[in-house]
C-alpha atoms as one frame of an Amber mdcrd trajectory, in Angstrom:
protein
 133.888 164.466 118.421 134.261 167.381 120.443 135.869 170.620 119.000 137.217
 173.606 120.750 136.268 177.022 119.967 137.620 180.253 120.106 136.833 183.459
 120.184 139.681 186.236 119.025 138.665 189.516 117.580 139.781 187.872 113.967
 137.883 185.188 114.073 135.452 183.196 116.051 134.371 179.314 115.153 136.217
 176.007 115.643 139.774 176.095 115.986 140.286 173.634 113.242 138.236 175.689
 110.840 140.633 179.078 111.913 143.785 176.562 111.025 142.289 175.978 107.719
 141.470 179.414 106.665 145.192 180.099 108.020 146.721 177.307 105.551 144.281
 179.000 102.208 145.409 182.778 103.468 141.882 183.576 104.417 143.260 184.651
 107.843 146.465 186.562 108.038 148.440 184.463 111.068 150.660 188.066 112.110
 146.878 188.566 113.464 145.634 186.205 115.379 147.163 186.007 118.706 148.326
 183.054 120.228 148.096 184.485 124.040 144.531 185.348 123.147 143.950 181.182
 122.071 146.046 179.974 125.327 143.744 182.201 127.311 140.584 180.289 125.839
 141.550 177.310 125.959 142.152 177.526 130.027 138.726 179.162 129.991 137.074
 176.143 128.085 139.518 173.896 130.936 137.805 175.881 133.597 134.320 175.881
 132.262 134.660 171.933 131.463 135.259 171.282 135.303 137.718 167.812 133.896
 140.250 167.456 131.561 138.614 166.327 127.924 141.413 164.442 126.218 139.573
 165.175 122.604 139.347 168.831 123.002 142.846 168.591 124.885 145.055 166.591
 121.651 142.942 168.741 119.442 144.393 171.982 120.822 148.030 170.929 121.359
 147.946 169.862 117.261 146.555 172.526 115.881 148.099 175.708 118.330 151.727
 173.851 117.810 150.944 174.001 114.196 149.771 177.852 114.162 153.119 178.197
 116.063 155.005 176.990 113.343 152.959 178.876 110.748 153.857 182.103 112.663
 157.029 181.647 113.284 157.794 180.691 109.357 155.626 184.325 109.062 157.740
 186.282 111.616 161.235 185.129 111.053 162.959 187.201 108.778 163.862 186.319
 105.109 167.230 186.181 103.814 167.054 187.078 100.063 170.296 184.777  99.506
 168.752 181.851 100.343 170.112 178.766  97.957 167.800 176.354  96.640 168.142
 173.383  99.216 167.102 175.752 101.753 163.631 176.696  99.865 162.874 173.568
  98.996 163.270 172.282 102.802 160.754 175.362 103.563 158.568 174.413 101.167
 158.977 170.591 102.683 157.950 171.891 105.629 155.276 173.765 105.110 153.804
 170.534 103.105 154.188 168.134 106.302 152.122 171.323 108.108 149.693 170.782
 105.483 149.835 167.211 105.866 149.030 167.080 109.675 146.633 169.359 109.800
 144.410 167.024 106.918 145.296 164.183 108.854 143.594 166.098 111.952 140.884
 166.233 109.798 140.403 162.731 108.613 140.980 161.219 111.718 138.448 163.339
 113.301 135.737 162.696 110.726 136.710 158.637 110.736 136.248 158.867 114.421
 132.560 160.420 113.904 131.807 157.493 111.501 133.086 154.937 114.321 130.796
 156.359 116.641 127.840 156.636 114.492 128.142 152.748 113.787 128.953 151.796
 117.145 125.596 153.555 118.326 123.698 152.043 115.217 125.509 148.638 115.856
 124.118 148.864 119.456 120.545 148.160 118.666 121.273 144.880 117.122 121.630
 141.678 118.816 123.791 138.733 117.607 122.844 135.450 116.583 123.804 133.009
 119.948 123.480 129.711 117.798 126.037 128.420 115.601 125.418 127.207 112.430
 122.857 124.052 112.196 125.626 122.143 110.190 129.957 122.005 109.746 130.459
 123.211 106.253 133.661 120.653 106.187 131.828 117.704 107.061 130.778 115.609
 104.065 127.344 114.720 103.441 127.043 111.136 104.200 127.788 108.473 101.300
 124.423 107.281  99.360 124.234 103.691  98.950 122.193 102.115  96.176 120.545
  98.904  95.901 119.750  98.423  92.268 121.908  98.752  89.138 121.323 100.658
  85.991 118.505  98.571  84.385 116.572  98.104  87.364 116.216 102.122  87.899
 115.126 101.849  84.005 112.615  99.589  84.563 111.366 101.387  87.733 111.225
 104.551  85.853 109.200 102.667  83.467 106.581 101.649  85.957 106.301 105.225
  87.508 106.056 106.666  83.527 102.907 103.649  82.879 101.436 104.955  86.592
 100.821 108.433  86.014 100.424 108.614  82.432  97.531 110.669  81.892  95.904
 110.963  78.780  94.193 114.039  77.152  90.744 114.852  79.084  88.299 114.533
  76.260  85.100 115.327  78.393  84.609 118.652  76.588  84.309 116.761  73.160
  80.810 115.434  71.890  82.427 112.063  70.547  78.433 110.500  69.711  79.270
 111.599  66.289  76.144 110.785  63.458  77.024 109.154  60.757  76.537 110.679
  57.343  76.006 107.391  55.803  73.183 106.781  57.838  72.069 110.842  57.397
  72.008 110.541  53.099  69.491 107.855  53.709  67.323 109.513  55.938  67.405
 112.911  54.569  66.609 110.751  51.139  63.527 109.585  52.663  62.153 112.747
  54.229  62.833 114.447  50.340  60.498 111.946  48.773  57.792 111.750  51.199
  57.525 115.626  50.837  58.608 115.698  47.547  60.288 119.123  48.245  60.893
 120.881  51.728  63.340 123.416  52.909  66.466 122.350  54.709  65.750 123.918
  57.964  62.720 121.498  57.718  64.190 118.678  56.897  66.843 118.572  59.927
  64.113 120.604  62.084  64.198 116.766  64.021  67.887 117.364  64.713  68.691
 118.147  68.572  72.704 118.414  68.112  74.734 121.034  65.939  76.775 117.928
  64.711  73.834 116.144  63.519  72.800 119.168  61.230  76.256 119.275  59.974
  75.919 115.673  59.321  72.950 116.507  57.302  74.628 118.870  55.345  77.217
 116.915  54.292  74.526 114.348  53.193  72.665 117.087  51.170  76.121 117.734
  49.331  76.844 114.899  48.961  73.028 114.079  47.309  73.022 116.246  45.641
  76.580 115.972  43.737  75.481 112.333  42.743  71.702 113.634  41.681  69.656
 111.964  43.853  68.297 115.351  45.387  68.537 118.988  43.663  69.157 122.016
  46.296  68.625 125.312  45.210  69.514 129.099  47.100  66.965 132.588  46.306
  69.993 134.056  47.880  73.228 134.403  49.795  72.211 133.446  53.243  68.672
 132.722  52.710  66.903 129.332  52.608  67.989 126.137  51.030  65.511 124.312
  48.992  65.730 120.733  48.017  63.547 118.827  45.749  63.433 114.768  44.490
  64.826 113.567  41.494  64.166 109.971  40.033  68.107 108.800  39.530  70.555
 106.562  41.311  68.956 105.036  44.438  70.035 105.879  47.863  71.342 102.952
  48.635  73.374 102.925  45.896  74.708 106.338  46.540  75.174 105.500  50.105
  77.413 102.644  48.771  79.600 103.848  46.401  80.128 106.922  49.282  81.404
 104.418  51.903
């Protein structure tokens, strides 16, 4: 919004701004002169070309206000003034107040109107309405089988896509340790003693050496074979005995 300003040898800014310093005593009224803001104003009319109704209600509020503010100044004081009197001055000069802050709002809300109605301009509304009544009911689902039926259904769908655990990573041709006593057995007594390592050196799969292993333990717990260790981590040696047979061994294991 436009504001009008003046120029008087007290002050020069917007008028609003010289009411203001007026109302906080910043400005002593007795000197600003009001024939020296009527004579700007019809400059600013002049200069304008057209009448500007902002600049125009803006004037006549504020200059009818200084009026009153001077003439409270300039009439005289009666020292015998009774207490209804004051407080109707002191009324008055709060409804002063009061106008000029509502000058003030409704000059600043009028600022924020405009600066939304220009931002609001570069938008452009939705034409279409919405794709569906939000009071219209959805329509009523029928059903064609009872309670058991969907069970059973449910059933069939469950049986469908039940899919079990993928096992592919798992090496499921598992030796038998069984059939591992009685070969390692063998391979003892033809060599009559041999390392380990040498013994499974045949073995192409981790899980047949640890098949092996659990032969030689088990071997040797019943006697058949006797293993022996220099040291922790180094070679296992295993040597024949002449006790219970393999297949005796293998037996009593299974």
């Amino acid at each position: 919004m436009k504001t009008y300003e003046v120029k008087t040898p007290v002050f020069e800014g917007p008028l609003d701004l010289l009411l203001q310093l007026i109302t906080r005593r910043q400005v002593e009224i007795t000197a600003v002169s009001l024939v020296d803001l009527v004579d700007e104003y019809l400059k600013t009319l002049q200069t304008l070309g057209q009448l500007d109704m902002d600049v125009t209600s803006e004037f006549v509020l504020i200059a009818s206000t200084l009026i009153q503010l001077k003439a409270r100044r300039l009439l005289p004081t009666d020292d015998g003034v009774e207490l209804d009197e004051e407080l109707e001055l002191m009324e008055e000069r709060d409804r002063l107040l009061s106008r000029l802050l509502a000058c003030v709002t409704f000059r600043d809300v009028a600022a924020v109107i405009a600066y939304r109605l220009e931002e609001a301009g570069r938008y452009v509304a939705r034409s279409g309405g919405m794709d569906f009544s939000p009071l219209q009911k959805p329509p009523e689902t029928v059903l064609t089988i009872n309670a058991e039926g969907l069970a059973a259904l449910a059933e069939r769908l469950l049986e469908a896509t039940e899919i079990g655990p993928d096992l592919d990573h798992f090496d499921l041709d598992l030796p038998s340790v069984g059939e591992a006593m009685a070969d390692l057995r063998s391979r003892v007594v033809a060599a009559a003693e041999a390392d380990f390592s040498d013994l499974v050196a045949h073995a192409e799969r981790t899980v047949e050496v640890v098949a092996y292993f659990l032969a030689l333990l088990e071997l040797a717990r019943w006697g058949v074979v006797e293993a022996s260790q220099a040291g922790w981590l180094s070679e296992i040696h295993v040597k024949a005995t002449e006790t219970k047979s393999t297949e005796e061994v293998v037996s009593e294991w299974e």
